[in-house]
C-alpha positions as CSV (number, residue, x, y, z in Angstrom):
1,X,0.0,0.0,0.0
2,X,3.1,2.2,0.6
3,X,3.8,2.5,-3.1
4,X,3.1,6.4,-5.0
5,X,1.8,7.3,-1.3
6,X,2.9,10.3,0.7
7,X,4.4,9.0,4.1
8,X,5.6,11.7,7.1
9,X,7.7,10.0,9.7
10,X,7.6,11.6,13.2
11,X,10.9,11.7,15.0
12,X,12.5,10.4,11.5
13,X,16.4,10.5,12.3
14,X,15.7,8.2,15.6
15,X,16.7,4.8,15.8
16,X,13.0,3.9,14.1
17,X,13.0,6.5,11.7
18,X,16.4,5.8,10.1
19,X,15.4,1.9,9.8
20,X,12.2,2.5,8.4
21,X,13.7,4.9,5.7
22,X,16.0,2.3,4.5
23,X,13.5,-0.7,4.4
24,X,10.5,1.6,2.8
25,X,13.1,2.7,0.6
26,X,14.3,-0.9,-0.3
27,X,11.2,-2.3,-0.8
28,X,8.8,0.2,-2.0
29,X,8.2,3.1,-4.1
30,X,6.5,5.5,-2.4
31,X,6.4,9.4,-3.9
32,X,7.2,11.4,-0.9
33,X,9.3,10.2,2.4
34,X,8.9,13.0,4.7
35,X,11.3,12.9,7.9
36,X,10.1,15.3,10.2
37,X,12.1,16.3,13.3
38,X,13.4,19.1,15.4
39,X,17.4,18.2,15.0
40,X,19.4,19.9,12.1
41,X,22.9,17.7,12.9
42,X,20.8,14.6,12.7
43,X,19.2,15.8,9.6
44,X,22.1,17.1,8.1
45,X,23.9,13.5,8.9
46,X,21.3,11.4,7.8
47,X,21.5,12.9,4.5
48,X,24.6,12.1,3.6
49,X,23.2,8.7,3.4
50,X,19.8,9.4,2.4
51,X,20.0,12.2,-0.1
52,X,17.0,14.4,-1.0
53,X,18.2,15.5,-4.8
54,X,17.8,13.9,-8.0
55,X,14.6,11.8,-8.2
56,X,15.1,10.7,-4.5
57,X,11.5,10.7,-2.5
58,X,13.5,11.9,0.5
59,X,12.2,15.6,2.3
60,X,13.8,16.7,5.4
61,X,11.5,19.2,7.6
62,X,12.7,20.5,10.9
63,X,9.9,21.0,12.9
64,X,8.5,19.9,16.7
65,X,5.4,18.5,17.4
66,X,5.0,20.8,20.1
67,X,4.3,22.9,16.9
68,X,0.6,22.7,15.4
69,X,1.6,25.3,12.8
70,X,5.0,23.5,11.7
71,X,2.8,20.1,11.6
72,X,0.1,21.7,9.4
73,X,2.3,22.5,7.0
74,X,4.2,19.4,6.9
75,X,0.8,17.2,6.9
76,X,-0.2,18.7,3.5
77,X,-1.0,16.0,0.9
78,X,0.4,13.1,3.4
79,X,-1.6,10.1,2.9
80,X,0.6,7.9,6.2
81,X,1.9,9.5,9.2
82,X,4.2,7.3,11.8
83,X,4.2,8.9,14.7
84,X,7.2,7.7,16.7
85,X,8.6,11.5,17.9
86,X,9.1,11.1,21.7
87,X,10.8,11.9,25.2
88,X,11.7,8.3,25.9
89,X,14.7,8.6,28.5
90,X,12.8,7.4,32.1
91,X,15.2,9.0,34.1
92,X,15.4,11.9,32.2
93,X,11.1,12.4,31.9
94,X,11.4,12.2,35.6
95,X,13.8,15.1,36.3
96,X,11.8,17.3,33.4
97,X,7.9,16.2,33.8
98,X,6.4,19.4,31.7
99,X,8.9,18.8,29.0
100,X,7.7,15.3,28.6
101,X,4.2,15.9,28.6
102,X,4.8,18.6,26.2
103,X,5.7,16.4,23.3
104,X,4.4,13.1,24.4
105,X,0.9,14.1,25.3
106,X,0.6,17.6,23.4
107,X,2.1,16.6,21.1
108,X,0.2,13.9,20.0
109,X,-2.8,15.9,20.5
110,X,-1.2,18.2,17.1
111,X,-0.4,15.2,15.1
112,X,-4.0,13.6,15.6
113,X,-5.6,17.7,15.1
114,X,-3.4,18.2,12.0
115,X,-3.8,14.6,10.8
116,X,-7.6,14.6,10.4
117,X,-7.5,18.5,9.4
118,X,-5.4,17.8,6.3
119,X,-7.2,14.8,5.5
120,X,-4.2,12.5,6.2
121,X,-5.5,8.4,5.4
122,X,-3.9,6.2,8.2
123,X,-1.8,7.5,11.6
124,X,-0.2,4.9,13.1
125,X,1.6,5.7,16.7
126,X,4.2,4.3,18.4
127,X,4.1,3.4,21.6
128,X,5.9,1.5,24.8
129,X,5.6,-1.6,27.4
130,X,6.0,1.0,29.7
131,X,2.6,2.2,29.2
132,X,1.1,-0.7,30.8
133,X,0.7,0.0,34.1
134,X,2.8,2.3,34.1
135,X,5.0,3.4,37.1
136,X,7.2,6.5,36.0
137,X,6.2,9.5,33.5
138,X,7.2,8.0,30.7
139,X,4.6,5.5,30.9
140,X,2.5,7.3,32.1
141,X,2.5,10.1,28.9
142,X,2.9,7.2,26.5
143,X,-0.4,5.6,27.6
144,X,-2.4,9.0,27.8
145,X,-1.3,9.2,24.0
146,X,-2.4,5.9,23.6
147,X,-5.9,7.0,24.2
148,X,-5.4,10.0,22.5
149,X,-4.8,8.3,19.0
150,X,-7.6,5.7,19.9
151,X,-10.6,8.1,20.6
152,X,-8.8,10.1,17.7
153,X,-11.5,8.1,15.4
154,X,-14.4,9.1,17.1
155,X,-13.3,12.7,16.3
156,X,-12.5,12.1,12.5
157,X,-15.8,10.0,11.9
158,X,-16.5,7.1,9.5
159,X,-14.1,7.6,6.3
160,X,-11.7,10.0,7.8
161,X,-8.0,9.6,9.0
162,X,-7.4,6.0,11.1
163,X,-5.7,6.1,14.4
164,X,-4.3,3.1,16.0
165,X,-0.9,2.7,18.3
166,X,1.9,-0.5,17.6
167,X,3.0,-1.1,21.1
168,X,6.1,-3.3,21.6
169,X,9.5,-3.8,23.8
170,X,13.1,-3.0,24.3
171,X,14.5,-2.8,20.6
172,X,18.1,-4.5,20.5
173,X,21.0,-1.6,20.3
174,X,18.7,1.3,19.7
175,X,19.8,4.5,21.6
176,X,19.4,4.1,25.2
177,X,19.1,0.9,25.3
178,X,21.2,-1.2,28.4
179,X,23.3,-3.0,25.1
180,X,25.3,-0.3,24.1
181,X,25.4,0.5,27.8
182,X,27.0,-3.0,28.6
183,X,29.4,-2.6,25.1
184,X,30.5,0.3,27.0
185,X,30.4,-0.4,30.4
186,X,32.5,-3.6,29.2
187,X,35.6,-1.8,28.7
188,X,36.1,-0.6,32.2
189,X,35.8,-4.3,33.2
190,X,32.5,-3.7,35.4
191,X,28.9,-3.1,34.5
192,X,25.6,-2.0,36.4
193,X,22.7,-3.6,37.3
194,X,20.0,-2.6,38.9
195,X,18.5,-6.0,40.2
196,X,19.4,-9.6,38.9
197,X,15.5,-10.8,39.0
198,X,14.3,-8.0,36.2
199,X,13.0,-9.4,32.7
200,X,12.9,-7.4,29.5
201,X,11.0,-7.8,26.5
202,X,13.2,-7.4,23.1
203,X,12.9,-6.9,19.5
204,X,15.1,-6.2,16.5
205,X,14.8,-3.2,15.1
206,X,14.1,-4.5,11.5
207,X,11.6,-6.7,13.0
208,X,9.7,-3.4,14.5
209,X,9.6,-1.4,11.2
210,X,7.9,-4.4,9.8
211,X,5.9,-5.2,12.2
212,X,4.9,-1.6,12.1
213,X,4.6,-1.2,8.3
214,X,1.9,-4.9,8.1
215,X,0.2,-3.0,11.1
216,X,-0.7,0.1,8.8
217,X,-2.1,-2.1,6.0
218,X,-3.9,-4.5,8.4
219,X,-5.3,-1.5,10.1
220,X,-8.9,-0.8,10.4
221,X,-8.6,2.7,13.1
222,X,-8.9,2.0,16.9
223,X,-6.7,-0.8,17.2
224,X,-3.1,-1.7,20.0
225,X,-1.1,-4.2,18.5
226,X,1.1,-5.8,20.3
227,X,4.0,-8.3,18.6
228,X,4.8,-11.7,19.9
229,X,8.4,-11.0,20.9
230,X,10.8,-13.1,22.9
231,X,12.2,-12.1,26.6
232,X,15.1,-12.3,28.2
233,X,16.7,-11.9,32.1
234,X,19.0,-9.0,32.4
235,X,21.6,-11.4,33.7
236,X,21.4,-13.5,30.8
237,X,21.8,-10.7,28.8
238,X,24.8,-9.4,30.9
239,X,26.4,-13.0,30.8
240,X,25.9,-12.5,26.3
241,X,27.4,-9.2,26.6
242,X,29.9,-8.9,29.2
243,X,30.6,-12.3,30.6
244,X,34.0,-11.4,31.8
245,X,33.3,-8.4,33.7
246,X,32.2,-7.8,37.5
247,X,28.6,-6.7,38.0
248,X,27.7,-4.3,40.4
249,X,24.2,-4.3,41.6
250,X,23.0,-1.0,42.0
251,X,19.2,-1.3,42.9
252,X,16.1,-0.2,41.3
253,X,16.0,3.2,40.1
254,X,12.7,5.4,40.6
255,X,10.1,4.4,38.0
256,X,11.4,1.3,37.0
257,X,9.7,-2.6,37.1
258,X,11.1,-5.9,37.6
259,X,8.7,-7.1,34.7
260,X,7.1,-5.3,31.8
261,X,3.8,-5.9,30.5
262,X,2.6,-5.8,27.4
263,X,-1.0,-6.8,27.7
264,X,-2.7,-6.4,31.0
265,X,-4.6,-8.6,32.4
266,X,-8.0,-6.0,32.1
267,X,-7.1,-5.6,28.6
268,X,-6.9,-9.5,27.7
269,X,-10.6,-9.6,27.9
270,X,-10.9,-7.2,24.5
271,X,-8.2,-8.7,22.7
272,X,-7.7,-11.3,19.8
273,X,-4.5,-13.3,19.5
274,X,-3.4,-13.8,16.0
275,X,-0.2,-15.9,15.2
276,X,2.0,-13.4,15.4
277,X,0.6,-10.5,17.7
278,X,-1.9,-9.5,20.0
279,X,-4.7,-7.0,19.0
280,X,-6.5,-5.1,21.5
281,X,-9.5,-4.0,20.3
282,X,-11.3,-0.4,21.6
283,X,-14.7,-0.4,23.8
284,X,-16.2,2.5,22.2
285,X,-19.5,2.7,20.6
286,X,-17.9,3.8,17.3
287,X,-15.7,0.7,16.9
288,X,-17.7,-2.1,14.7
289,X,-17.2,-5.4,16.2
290,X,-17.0,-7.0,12.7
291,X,-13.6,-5.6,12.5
292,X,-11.9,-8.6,13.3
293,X,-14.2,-11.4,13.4
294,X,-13.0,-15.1,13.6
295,X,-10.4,-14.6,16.2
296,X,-10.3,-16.2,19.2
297,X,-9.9,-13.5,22.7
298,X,-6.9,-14.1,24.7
299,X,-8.0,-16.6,27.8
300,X,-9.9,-15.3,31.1
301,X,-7.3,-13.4,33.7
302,X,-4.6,-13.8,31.0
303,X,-1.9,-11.3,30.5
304,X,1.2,-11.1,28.2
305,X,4.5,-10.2,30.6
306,X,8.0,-10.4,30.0
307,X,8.7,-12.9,33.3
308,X,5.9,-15.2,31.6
309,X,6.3,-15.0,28.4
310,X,6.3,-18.1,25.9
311,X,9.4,-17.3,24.1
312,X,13.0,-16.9,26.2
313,X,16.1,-15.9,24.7
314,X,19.1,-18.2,25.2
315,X,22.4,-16.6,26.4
316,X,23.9,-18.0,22.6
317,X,20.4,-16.0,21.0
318,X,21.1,-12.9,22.9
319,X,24.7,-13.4,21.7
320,X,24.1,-13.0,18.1
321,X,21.3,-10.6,18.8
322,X,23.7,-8.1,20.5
323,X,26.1,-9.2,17.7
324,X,29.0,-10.1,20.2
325,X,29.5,-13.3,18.3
């Protein structure tokens, strides 16, 4: 479906953006790829390996979501927004609350008012484990924007722009992640961890962008998808990584869980498990239950959590994941 379309990619020189640029670009034709984003070094670098001259599809806009006006104008003629702009860093949403509610929560509020404004087809956001019961701020924006882009369809009625959210785990190496904080840490000959019980959920990042981009065309407005995606124990993970080096525990920092979820327990009784993912459906009058008919709902009290989860990573797995082999 990506193919002569007009797609606008929030945030589009993060870890997301970049990968999503180079698969759309591999395996599609689409007429305009708009990165959108408020950093001119990582536009200007990103460039040099995704040029916007010739016949490329490539447009770099610098712009904030914080900014209706900048969105407007950016929105115009898009047929696909991905909305994955975002103040991710826990500690740091902690230390600057307004900032993160700024762009996480206001922000989503312009992409969803210029998105159905402009006439824009399909939104898809991007969202977090973390907004699952969520303990810090981080979670705690990303799941208020969560039902932000869900009621979003009540507000651009039958045949206007779709809103639905692609919620998912730790992706392998992106920035931030405790990976490239290990590689790192590795090289002093000790690493930090903050308790040896904690689970994680992780993806790769090519496996997000296409999980993302069969999400959009599978999409009917209102829906959370949630990949199947394997676990793994921090200390595995530290063992894959660093399995030389000393560890030194450090305790939990403020806002942070042992396990994450990625479907709660409430939410299991509204959604339908497909082979690969888990989609929660919305309980609003607008939704039409036909949707997704044929599916089977996730069992009574049943939740999908990284401590649980049917699919463990093996210290050799997490080895070639993190590349160290």
């Amino acid at each position: 479906m990506f193919d002569d379309e007009s797609i606008l990619v929030t945030g589009g020189t993060g870890s997301f953006g970049k990968k999503f640029v180079e698969i759309m670009l591999n395996e599609y034709q689409p007429k305009r790829l708009i990165i959108f984003s408020r950093g001119e070094l990582k536009q200007h670098e990103m460039r040099q390996i995704y040029p916007d001259t010739n016949n490329s599809p490539i447009r770099y806009f610098i712009g904030d979501v914080r900014d209706k006006d900048r969105l407007y104008r950016a929105l115009n003629k898009i047929d696909v927004v991905v909305h994955a702009a975002a103040l991710k860093q826990v500690p740091a949403c902690e230390y600057n609350p307004f900032e993160a509610i700024q762009t996480n929560i206001d922000g989503a509020k312009n992409v969803i008012d210029a998105a159905i404004d402009r006439g824009v087809k399909r939104v898809m956001a991007i969202s977090t484990d973390k907004a699952v019961n969520p303990v810090n701020l981080y979670g705690a924006t990303k799941l208020c924007a969560e039902k932000l882009f869900t009621q979003a369809n009540a507000y651009s009625g039958a045949g206007g722009t779709k809103f639905s959210v692609c919620r998912y785990g730790n992706v392998v190496g992106s920035r931030g992640s405790v990976i490239p904080l290990f590689k790192k840490q590795r090289e002093c000959g000790k690493i930090t961890i903050t308790d040896p019980r904690m689970t994680r959920f992780f993806l790769t990042l090519d496996k997000g962008v296409n999980f993302v981009m069969k999400c959009i065309e599978q999409m009917h407005g209102g829906e959370t998808f949630v990949p199947k995606i394997p676990s793994a124990g921090i200390l595995d993970l530290a063992k894959a990584v660093a399995p030389d080096c000393e560890v030194d525990y450090i305790g939990i920092r403020p806002g942070e869980k042992l396990h994450e979820v990625l479907v709660s327990e409430d939410e299991s009784r509204n959604t339908i498990e497909l082979d690969d993912k888990y989609v929660i459906l919305p309980e609003h009058p607008w939704w039409q239950s036909d949707n997704w008919s044929g599916y089977n709902t996730m069992p009574e009290g049943s939740s999908y959590t990284s401590d649980k989860n049917f699919k463990k990573l093996s210290i050799d797995e997490l080895k070639l994941w993190a590349n160290c082999e």
